[in-house]
BALOBA-1460 file (C-alpha; in Angstrom, 3 decimals):
// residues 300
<rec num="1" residu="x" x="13.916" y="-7.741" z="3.606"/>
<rec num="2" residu="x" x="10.219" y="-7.887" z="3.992"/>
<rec num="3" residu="x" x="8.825" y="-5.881" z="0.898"/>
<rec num="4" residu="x" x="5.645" y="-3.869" z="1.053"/>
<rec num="5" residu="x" x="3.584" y="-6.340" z="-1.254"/>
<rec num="6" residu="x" x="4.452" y="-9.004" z="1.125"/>
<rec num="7" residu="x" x="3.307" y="-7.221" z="3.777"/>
<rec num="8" residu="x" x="-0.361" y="-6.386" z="2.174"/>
<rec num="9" residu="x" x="-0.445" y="-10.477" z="0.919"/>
<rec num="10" residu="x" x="0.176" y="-11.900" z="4.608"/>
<rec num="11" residu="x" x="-2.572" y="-9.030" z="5.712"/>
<rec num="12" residu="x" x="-5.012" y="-9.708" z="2.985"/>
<rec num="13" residu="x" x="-4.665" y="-13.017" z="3.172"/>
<rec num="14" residu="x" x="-5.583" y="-12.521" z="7.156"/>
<rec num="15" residu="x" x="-8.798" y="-10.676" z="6.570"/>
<rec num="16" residu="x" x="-9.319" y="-13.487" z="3.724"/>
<rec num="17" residu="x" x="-9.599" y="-16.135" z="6.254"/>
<rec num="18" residu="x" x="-11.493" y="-14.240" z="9.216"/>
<rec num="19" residu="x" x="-14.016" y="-13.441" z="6.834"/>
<rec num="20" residu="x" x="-14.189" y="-17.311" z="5.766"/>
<rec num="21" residu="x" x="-14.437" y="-17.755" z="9.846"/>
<rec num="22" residu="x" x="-17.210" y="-15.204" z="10.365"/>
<rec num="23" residu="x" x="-19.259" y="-17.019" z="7.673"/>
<rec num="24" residu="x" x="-18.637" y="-20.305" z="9.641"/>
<rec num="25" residu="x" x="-19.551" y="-18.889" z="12.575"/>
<rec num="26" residu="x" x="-22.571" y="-17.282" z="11.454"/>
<rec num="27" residu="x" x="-24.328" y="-19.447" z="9.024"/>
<rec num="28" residu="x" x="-22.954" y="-22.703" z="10.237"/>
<rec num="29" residu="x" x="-25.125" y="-23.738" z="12.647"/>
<rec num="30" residu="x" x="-28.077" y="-22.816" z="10.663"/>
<rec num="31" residu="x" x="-26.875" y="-25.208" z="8.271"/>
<rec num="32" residu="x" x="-25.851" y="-28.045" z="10.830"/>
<rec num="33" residu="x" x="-22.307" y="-27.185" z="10.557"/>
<rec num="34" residu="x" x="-21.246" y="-26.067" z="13.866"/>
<rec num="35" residu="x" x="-17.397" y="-25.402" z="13.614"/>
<rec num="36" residu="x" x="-15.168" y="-26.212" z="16.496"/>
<rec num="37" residu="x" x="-12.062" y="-23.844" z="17.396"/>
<rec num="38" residu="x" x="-9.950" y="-26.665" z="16.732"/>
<rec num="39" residu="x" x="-11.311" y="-27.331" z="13.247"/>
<rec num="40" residu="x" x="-11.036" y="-23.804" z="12.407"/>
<rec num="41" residu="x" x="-7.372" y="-23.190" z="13.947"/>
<rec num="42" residu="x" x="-6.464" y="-25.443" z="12.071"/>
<rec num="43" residu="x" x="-7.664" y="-24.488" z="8.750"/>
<rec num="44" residu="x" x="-6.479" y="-20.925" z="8.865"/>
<rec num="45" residu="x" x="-3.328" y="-21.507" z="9.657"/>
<rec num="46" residu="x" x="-2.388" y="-24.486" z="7.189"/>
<rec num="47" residu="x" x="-3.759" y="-22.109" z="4.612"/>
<rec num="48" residu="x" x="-1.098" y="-19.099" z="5.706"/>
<rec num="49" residu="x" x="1.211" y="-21.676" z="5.302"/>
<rec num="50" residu="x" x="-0.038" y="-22.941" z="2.172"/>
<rec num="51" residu="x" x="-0.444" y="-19.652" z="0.540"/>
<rec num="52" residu="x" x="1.790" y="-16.770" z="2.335"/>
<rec num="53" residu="x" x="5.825" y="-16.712" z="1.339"/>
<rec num="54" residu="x" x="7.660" y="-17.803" z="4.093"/>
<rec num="55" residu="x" x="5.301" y="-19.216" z="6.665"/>
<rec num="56" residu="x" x="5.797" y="-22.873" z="8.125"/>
<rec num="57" residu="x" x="3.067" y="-24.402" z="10.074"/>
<rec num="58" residu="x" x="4.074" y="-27.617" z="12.553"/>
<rec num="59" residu="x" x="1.570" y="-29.574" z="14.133"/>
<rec num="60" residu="x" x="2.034" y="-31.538" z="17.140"/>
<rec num="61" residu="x" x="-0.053" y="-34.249" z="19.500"/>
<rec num="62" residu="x" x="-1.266" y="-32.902" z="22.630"/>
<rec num="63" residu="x" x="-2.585" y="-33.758" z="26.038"/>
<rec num="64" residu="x" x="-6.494" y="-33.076" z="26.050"/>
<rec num="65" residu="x" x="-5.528" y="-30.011" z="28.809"/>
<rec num="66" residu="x" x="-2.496" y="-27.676" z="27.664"/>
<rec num="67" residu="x" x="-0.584" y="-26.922" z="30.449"/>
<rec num="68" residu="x" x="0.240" y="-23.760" z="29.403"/>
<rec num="69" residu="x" x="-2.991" y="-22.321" z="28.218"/>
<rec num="70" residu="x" x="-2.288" y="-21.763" z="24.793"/>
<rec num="71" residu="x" x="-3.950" y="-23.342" z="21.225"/>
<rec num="72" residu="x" x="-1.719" y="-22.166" z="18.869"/>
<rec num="73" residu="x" x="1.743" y="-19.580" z="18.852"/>
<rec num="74" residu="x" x="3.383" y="-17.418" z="16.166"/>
<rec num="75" residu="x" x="7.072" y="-16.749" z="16.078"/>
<rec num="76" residu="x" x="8.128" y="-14.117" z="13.576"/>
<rec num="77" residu="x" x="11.639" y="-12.886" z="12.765"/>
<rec num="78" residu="x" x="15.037" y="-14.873" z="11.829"/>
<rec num="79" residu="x" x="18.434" y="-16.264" z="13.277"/>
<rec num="80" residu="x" x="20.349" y="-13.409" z="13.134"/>
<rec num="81" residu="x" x="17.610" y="-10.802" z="14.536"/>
<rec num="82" residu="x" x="15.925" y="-13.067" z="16.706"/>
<rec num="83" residu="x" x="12.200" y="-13.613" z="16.751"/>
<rec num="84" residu="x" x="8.810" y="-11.912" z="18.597"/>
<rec num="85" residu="x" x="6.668" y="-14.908" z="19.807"/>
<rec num="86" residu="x" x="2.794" y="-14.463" z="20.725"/>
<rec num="87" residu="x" x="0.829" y="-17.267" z="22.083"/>
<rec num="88" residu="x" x="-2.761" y="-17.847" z="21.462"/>
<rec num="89" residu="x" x="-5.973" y="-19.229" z="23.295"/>
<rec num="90" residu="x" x="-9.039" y="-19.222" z="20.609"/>
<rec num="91" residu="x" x="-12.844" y="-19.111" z="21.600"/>
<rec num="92" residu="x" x="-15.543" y="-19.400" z="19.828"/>
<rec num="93" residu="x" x="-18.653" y="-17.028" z="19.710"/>
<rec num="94" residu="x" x="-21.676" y="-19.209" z="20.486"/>
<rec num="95" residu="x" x="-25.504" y="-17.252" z="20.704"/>
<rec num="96" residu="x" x="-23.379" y="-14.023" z="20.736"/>
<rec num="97" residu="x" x="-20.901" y="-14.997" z="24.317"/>
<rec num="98" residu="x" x="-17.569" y="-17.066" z="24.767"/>
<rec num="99" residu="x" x="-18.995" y="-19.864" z="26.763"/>
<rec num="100" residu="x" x="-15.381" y="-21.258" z="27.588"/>
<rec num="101" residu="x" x="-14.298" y="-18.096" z="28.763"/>
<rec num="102" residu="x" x="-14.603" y="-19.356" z="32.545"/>
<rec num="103" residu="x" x="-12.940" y="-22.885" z="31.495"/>
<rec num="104" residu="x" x="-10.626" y="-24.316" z="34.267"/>
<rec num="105" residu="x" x="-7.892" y="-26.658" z="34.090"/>
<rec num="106" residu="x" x="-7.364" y="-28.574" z="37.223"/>
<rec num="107" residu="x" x="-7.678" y="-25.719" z="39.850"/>
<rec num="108" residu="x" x="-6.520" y="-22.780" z="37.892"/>
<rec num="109" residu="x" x="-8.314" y="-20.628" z="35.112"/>
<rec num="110" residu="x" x="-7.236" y="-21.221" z="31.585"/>
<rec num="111" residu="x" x="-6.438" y="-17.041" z="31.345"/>
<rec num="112" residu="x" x="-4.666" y="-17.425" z="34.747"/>
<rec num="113" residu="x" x="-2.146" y="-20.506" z="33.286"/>
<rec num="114" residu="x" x="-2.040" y="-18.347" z="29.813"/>
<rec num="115" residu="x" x="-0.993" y="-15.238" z="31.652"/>
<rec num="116" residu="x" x="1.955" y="-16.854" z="34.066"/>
<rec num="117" residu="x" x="3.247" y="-19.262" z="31.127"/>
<rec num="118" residu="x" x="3.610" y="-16.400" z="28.276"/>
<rec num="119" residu="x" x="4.912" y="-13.775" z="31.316"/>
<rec num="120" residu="x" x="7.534" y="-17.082" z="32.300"/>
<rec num="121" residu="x" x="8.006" y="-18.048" z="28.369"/>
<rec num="122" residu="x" x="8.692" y="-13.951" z="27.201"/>
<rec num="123" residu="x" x="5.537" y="-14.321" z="25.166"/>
<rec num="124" residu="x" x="2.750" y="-11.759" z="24.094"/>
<rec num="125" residu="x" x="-0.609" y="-13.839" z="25.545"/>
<rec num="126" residu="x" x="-3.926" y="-13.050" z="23.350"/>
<rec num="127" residu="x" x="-7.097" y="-14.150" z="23.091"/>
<rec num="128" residu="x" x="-8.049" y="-15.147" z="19.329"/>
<rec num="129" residu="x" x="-12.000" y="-14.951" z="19.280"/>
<rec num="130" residu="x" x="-13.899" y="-16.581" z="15.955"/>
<rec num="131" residu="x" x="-16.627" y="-14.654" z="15.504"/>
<rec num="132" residu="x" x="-19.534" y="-14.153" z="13.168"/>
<rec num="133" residu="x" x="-23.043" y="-12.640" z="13.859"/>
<rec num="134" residu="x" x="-26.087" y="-12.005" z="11.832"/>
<rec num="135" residu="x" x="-26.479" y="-8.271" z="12.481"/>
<rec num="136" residu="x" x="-24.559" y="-4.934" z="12.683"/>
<rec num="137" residu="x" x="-22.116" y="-4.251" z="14.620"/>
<rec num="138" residu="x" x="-23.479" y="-3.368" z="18.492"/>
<rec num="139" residu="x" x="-24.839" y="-0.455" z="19.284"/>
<rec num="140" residu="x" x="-22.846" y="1.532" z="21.977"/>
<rec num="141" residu="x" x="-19.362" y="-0.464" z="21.429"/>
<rec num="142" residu="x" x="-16.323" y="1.216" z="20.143"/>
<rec num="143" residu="x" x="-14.775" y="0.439" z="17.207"/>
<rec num="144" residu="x" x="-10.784" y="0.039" z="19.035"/>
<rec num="145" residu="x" x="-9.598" y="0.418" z="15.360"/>
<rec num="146" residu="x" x="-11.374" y="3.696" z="14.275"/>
<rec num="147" residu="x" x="-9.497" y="6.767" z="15.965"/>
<rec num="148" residu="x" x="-12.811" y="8.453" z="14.460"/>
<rec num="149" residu="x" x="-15.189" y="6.506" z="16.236"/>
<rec num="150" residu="x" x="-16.596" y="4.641" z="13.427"/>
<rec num="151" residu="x" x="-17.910" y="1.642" z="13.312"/>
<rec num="152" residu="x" x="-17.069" y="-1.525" z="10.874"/>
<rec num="153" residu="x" x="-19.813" y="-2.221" z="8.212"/>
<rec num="154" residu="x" x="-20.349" y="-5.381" z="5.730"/>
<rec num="155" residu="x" x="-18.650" y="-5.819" z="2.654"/>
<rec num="156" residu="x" x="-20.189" y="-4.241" z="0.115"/>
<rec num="157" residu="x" x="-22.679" y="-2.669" z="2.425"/>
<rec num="158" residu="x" x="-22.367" y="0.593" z="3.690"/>
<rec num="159" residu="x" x="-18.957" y="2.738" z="3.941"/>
<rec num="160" residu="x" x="-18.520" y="2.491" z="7.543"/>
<rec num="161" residu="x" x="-14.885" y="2.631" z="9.224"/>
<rec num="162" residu="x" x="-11.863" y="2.149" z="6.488"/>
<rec num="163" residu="x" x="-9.395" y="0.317" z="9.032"/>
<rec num="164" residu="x" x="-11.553" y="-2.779" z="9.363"/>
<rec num="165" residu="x" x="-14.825" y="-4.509" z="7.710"/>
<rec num="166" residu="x" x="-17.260" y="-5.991" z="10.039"/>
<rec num="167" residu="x" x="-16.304" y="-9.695" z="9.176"/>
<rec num="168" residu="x" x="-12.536" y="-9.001" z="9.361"/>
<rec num="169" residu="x" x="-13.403" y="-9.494" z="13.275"/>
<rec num="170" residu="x" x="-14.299" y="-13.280" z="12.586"/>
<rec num="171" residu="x" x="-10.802" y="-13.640" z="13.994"/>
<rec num="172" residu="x" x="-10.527" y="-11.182" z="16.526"/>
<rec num="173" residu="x" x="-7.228" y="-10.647" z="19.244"/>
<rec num="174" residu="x" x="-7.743" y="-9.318" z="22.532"/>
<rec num="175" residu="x" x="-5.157" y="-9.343" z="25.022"/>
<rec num="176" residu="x" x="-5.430" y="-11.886" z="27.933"/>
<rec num="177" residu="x" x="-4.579" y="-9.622" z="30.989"/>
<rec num="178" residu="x" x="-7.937" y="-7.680" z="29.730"/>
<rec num="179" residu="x" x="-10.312" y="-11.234" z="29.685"/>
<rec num="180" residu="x" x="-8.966" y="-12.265" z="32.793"/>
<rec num="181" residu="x" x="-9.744" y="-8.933" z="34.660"/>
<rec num="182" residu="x" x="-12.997" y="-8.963" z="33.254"/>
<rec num="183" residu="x" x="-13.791" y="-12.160" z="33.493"/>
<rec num="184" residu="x" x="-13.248" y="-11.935" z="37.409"/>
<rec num="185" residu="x" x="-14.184" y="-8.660" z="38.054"/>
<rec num="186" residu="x" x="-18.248" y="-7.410" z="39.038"/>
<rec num="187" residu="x" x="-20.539" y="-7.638" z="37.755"/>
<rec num="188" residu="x" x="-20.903" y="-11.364" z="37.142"/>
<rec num="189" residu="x" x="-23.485" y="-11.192" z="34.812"/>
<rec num="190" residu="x" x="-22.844" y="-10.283" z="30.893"/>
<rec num="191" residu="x" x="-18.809" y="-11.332" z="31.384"/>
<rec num="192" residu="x" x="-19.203" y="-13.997" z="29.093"/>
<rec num="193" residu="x" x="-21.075" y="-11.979" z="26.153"/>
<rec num="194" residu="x" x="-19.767" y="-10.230" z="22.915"/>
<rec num="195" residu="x" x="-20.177" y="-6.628" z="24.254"/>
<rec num="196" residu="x" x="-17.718" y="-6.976" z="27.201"/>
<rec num="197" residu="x" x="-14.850" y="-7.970" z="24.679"/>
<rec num="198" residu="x" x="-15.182" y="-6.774" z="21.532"/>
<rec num="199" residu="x" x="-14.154" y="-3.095" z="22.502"/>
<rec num="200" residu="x" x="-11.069" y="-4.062" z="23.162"/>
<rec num="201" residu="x" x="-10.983" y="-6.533" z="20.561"/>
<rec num="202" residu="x" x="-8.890" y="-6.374" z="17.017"/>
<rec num="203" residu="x" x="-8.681" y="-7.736" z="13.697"/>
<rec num="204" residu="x" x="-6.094" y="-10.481" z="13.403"/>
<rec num="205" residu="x" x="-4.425" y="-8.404" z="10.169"/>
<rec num="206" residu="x" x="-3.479" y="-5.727" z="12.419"/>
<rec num="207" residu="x" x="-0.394" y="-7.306" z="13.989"/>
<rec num="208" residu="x" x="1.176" y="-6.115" z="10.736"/>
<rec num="209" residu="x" x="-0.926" y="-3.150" z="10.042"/>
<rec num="210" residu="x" x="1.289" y="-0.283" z="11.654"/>
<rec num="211" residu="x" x="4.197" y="-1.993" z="8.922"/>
<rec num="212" residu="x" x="1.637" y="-2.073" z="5.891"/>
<rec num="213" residu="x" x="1.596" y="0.954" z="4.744"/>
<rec num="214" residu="x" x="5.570" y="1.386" z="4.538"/>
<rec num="215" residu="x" x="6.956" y="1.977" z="1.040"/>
<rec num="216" residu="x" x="10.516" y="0.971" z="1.816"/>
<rec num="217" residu="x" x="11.293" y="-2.927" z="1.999"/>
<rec num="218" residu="x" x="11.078" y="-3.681" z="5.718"/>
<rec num="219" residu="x" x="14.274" y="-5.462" z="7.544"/>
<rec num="220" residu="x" x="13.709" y="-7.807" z="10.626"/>
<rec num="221" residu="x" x="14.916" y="-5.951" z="13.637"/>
<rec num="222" residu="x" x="11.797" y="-3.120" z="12.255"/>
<rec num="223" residu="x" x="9.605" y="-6.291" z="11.491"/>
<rec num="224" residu="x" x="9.829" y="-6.942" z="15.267"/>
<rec num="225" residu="x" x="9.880" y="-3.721" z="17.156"/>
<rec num="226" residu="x" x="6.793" y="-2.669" z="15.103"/>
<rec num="227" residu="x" x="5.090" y="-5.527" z="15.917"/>
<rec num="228" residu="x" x="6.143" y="-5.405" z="19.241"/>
<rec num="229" residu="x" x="4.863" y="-1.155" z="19.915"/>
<rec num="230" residu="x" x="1.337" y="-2.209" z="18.412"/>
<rec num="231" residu="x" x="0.916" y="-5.146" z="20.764"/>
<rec num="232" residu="x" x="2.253" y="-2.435" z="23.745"/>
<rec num="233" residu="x" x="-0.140" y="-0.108" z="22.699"/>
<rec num="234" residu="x" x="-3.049" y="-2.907" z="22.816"/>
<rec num="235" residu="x" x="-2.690" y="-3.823" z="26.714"/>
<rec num="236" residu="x" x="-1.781" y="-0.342" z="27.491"/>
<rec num="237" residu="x" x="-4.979" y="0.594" z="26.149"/>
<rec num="238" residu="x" x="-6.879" y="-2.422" z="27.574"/>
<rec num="239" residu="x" x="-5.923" y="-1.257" z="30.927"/>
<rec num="240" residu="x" x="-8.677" y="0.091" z="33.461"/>
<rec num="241" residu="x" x="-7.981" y="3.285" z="34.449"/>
<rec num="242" residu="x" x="-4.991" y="3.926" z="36.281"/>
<rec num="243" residu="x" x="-4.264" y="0.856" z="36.395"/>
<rec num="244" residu="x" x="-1.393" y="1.335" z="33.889"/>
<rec num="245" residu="x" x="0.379" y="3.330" z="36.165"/>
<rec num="246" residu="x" x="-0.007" y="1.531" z="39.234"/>
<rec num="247" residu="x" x="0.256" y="-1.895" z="38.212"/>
<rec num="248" residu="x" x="3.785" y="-3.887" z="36.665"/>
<rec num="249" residu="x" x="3.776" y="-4.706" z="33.004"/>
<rec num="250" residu="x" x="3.174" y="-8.554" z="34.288"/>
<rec num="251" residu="x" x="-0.029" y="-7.280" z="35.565"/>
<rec num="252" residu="x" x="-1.263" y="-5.977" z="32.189"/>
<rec num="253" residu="x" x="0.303" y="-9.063" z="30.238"/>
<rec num="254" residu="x" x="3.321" y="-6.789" z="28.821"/>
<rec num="255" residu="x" x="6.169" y="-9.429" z="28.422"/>
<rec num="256" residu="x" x="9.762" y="-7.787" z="30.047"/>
<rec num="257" residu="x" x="10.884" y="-8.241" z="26.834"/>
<rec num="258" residu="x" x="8.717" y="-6.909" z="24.781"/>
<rec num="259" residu="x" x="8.045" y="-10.369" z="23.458"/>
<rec num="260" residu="x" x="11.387" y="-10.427" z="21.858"/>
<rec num="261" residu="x" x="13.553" y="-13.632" z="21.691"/>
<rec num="262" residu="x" x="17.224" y="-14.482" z="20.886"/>
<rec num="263" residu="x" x="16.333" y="-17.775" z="19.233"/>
<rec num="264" residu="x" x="13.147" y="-20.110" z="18.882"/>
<rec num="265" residu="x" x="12.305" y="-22.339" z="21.543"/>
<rec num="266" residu="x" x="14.220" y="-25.583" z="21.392"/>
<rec num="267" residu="x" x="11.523" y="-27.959" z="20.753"/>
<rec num="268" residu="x" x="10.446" y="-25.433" z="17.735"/>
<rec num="269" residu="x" x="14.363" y="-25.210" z="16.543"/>
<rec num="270" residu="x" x="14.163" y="-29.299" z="16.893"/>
<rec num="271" residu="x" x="11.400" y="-29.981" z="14.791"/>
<rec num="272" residu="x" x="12.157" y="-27.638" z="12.031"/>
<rec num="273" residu="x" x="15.361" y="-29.519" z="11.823"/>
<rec num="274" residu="x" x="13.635" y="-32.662" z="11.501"/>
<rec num="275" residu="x" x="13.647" y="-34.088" z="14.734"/>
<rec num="276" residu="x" x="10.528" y="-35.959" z="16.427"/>
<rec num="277" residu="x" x="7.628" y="-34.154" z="18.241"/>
<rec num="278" residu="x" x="7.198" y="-34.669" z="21.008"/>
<rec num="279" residu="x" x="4.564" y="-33.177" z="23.642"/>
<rec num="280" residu="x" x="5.645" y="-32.311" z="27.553"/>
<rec num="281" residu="x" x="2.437" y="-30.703" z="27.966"/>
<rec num="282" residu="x" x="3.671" y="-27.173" z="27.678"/>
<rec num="283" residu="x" x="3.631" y="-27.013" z="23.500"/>
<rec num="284" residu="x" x="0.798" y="-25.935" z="21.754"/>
<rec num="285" residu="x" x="-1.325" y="-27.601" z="19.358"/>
<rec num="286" residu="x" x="0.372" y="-25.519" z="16.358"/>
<rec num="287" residu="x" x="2.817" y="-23.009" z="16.022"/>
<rec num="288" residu="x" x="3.597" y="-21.105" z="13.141"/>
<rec num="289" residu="x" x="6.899" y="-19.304" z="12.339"/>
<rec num="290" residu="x" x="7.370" y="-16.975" z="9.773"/>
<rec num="291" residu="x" x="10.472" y="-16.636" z="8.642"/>
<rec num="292" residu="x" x="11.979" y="-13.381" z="7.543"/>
<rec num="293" residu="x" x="15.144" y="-15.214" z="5.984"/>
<rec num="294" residu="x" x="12.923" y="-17.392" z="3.901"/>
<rec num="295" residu="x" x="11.025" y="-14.157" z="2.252"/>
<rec num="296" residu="x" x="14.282" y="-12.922" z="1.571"/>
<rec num="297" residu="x" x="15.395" y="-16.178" z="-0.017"/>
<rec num="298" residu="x" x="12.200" y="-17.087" z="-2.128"/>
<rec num="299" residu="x" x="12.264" y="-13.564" z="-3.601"/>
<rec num="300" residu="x" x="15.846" y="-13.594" z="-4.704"/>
C-alpha cells in the first residue's frame, strides 16, 4: 500500500526540486551558470531516488540522437498490478521560448518520433519544460490548475492560486500531441515562446495530485488508474476544439491502453536484475521506476 504521507513526500519532494530548477533557470545565466536539460534531468531525478521511498533511478549510455524521442521515462506500479509508463522529452526555457522545440532528428521532428514511439511503446508522451522567469506569471494565460481562474504567485509573495506556486512550474508537463499541433500549426510566429505552452502546461507534482489528498492507504491497481484519468483528462483538455471528438485517441497522444503495462520493458526488467546496459537507440537516457512493492516493503 501506498500511504497518504508517502504520497505528500514524493509530491513535496517534486515541487522541492522544480523550485530548485526555476532558480537555475532564472538566475543562472546571470551568474554564468547556464544549466543544460541534461545536467538538470539528471539531478532531479538522482535526488527522487536518493530521497523518496521506493524510487530507483538507472542510467544508461546513449547515442547523441534518441531514436525514440524521449530524455528520460517513469514506470510506476509493481509485478503483480503491472505498471503505467510515461516517457519524457525536457526543454529548456531560454529568453522566455523553447528554442529546441522545432529540433529534428534525421528527417522527422523530435515531437513527431516522441508521438509514434510512446503510441507504438503504450506510453503516455509529455513534454517536461524547466522553467524559471524573473517576473509574474503572464498576463492573459490561464492558470490549467486553478478551476477558479487564478493565477500562481511566488512563495511567500502574494496568496495567489492554492493548487500550485509560481516556481512549482520550473518543471512543467505538457502533453506532446498539444506541442506538436502547435508547433506546426499558423501562425508561425510566437510557437516557440512561453505563452503558447504554458496554458496547457502543469506542475510535475500533479501526476500524483488527484491521489494526495486520500486518507486511506492507496493500493497499486488505484495508484495506476488515478494516474492514468489525470493524464486522460490533460490531452483531452489540450485538444482544439472538436477535435476530441473527431480525431482517434492516437491523434491526441492518448495511449490504447491508457498507458498501462503488464510488466516493465525487458531491457528495464534486465538491468534491475543486474544485467549489462546496453543502448539500441530506442532507451532513454534515464528511467525511473517506482516501485509500489518496495514502499510496501521498506515500511513494514
Amino acid at each position: 500500500m501506498l500511504t497518504p504521507a508517502q504520497v505528500r513526500q514524493l509530491r513535496d519532494e517534486l515541487n522541492r526540486l522544480a523550485s530548485s530548477t526555476w532558480h537555475k533557470v532564472e538566475v543562472g545565466p546571470r551568474r554564468g551558470l547556464a544549466f543544460g536539460e541534461e545536467s538538470i534531468t539528471d539531478h532531479n531525478l538522482f535526488e527522487l531516488d536518493r530521497r523518496c521511498t521506493g524510487v530507483e533511478v538507472y542510467k544508461f549510455y546513449h547515442r547523441e540522437e534518441a531514436l525514440n524521442g524521449a530524455d528520460f521515462e517513469w514506470y510506476i506500479g509493481d509485478a503483480a498490478d503491472g505498471w503505467i509508463g510515461i516517457r519524457f522529452q525536457a526543454k529548456k526555457l531560454d529568453d522566455e521560448a523553447y528554442l529546441g522545440l522545432g529540433h529534428r532528428v534525421g528527417t522527422q521532428r523530435q515531437y513527431d518520433i516522441l508521438l509514434k514511439a510512446a503510441a507504438a511503446d503504450g506510453l503516455w508522451p509529455l513534454y517536461c519544460f524547466y522553467n524559471g522567469w524573473s517576473g509574474a506569471w503572464p498576463n492573459g494565460i490561464r492558470n490549467a490548475v486553478c478551476p477558479n481562474g487564478f493565477t500562481p504567485a511566488r512563495t511567500g509573495i502574494g496568496k495567489g492560486c492554492r493548487h500550485a506556486k509560481l516556481e512549482h512550474f520550473g518543471c512543467a508537463l505538457a502533453p506532446a500531441s498539444y506541442v506538436a499541433r502547435r508547433h506546426r500549426s499558423a501562425p508561425r510566429v510566437g510557437r516557440l515562446a512561453l505563452d503558447d505552452y504554458l496554458a496547457h502546461s502543469r506542475p510535475w507534482s500533479h501526476i500524483f495530485e488527484i491521489i494526495t489528498d486520500r486518507s486511506d492507504p492507496l493500493d497499486s491497481s488505484t495508484v495506476i488508474r488515478q494516474i492514468s484519468a489525470t493524464l486522460h483528462s490533460w490531452f483531452a483538455a489540450s485538444a482544439s476544439d472538436g477535435q476530441e471528438t473527431v480525431e482517434p485517441d492516437y491523434v491526441l497522444g492518448i495511449p490504447d491502453n491508457g498507458g498501462r503495462l503488464v510488466r516493465l520493458p525487458p531491457w528495464l526488467m534486465a538491468v534491475r536484475q543486474g544485467e549489462a546496459r546496453y543502448d539500441d537507440g530506442y532507451l532513454p537516457r534515464l528511467a525511473l521506476v517506482l516501485d509500489l512493492d518496495a514502499v510496501e516493503g521498506r515500511d513494514n
